[in-house]
N, C-alpha and C positions, 0 to 999 in steps of 0.2 A: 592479597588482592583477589576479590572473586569476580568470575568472569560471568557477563553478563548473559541473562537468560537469551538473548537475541543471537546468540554465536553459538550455533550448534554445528557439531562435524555433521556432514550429510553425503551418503553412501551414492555414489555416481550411479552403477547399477541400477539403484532403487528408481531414481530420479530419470533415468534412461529407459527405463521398463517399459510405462506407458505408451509412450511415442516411437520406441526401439533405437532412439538418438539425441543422446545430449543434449545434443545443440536445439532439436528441435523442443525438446520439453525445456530450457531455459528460455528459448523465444515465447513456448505458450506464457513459463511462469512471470516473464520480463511485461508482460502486454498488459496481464490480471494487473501485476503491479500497477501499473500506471492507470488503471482505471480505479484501483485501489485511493492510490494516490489524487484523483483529480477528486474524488468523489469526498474525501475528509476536507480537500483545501477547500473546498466549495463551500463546507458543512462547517469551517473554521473561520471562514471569511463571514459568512453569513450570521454566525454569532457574535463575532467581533463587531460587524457593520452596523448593532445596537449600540456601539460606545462611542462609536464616530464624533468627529466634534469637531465643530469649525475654531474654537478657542485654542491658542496654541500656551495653555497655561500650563507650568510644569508641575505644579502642586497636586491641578485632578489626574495626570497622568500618573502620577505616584500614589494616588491614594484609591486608585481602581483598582482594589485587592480582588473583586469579582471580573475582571479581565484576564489579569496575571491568573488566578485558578484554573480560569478555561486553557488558558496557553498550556500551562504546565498538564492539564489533564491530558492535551493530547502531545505533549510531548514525550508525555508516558505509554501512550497507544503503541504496541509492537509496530514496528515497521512494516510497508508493503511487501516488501518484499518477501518478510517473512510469514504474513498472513498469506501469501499470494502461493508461496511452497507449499504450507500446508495444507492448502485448499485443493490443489495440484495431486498432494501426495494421498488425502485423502480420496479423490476421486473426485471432487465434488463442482470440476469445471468441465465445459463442453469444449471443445473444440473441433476444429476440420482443419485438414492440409489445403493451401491453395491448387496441388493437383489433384487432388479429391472431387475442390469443387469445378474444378476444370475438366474432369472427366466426365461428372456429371450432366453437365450441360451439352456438354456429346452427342 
């Protein structure tokens, strides 16, 4: 059985470094996610909402091999979560603490 490219061990230190707290860099990487996340459903609904059909026939829902493709394309997209580490671990996301920006405005 091989294990999927999506399940990588990942080094708590590493992932702690930036922020200097776990927890806080899994809240940054958790938020990416979901914006991750909203931004492909949006971009998967929107492709799908071409096949729409007020007919409830079961024949053209089976034979929309050009629906089924797009499904499976992003069923294959790495996960947010995983893009969201990455992007995290690369450097490649901004963030601010809320007392950051609460001292700022000080």
């Amino acid at each position: 059985m091989a294990i999927q490219s999506s399940i990588v061990t990942r080094d708590l230190e590493q992932l702690a470094k930036p922020t200097g707290n776990i927890y806080e860099s899994v809240v940054v990487i958790s938020k990416r996610a979901k914006q991750i996340a909203v931004n492909i459903k949006e971009e998967l609904n929107s492709k799908l909402a071409e096949f729409a059909t007020t007919v409830d026939n079961l024949e053209e829902v089976f034979e929309n091999r050009e629906q089924i493709e797009i499904s499976r394309f992003y069923e294959r997209m790495p996960k947010p979560t995983s893009t969201a580490t990455e992007e995290f671990l690369e450097g490649k996301l901004n963030y601010r603490l809320r007392e950051e920006e609460n001292a700022a405005e000080n």
